[in-house]
C-alpha positions in Angstrom: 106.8 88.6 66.1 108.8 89.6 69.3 108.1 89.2 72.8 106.4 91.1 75.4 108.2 92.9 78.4 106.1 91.4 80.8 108.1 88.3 82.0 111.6 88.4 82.4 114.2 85.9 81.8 116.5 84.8 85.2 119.1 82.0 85.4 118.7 80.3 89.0 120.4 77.3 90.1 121.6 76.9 86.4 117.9 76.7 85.0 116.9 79.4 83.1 113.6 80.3 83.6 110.8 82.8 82.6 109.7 84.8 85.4 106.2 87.1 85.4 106.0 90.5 86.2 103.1 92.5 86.9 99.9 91.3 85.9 101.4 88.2 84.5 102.1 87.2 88.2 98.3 86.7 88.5 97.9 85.0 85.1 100.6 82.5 85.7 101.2 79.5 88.0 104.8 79.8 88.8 107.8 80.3 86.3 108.4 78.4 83.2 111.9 76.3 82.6 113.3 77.0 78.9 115.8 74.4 77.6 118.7 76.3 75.9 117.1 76.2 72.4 114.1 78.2 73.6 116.4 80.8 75.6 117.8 81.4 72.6 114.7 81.9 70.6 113.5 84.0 73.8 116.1 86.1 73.6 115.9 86.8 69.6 112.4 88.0 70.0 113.9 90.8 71.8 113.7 92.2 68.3 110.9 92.0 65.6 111.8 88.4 64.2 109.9 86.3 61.4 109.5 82.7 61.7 111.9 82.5 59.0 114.6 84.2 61.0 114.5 82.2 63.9 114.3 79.1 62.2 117.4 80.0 60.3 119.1 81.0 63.7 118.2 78.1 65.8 119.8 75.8 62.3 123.3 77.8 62.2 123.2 77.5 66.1 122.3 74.5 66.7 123.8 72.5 63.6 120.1 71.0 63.3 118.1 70.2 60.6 116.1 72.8 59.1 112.9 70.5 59.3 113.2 69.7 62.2 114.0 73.5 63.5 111.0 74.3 61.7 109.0 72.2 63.4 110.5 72.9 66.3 110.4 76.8 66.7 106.7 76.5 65.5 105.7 74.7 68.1 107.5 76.7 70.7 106.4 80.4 69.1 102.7 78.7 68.7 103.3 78.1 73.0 104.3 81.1 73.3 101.5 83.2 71.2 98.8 80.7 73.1 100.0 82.7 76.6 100.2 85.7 75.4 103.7 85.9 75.7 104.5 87.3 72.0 102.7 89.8 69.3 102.8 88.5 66.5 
């Protein structure tokens, strides 16, 4: 899976947030707020990434459990394909 171009990630006010561009602009309803566990998953999707991968990032990055990174990054990446926001 890996991310689309059309929103851009911007750190303002020390929040970092998910900004649309283009069409997206239409399609959302203001910018979304990422915690720093889901900036660095955004920012791995750069590249083509299995769930495996990012699981096994966010547990060496985080010093988490892999359950619960499992669980975790599912739930986020399962966000994120909802919106559109990643090909999987």
């Amino acid at each position: 899976m890996k991310r689309k171009d059309d929103l851009l990630l911007q750190n303002v006010g020390g929040q970092d947030l998910l900004v649309p561009l283009g069409s997206k602009v239409l399609d959302m309803n203001g910018m979304v707020v990422l915690n720093p566990t889901g900036r660095y998953i955004w920012e791995l999707l750069a590249e083509d990434r299995s769930l495996e991968d990012l699981v096994t990032a966010v547990v060496a990055r985080f010093k988490v459990g892999a359950d619960r990174a499992g669980a975790d990054v599912r739930t986020f990446v399962d966000d994120l394909s909802r919106k559109g926001w990643i090909d999987i």
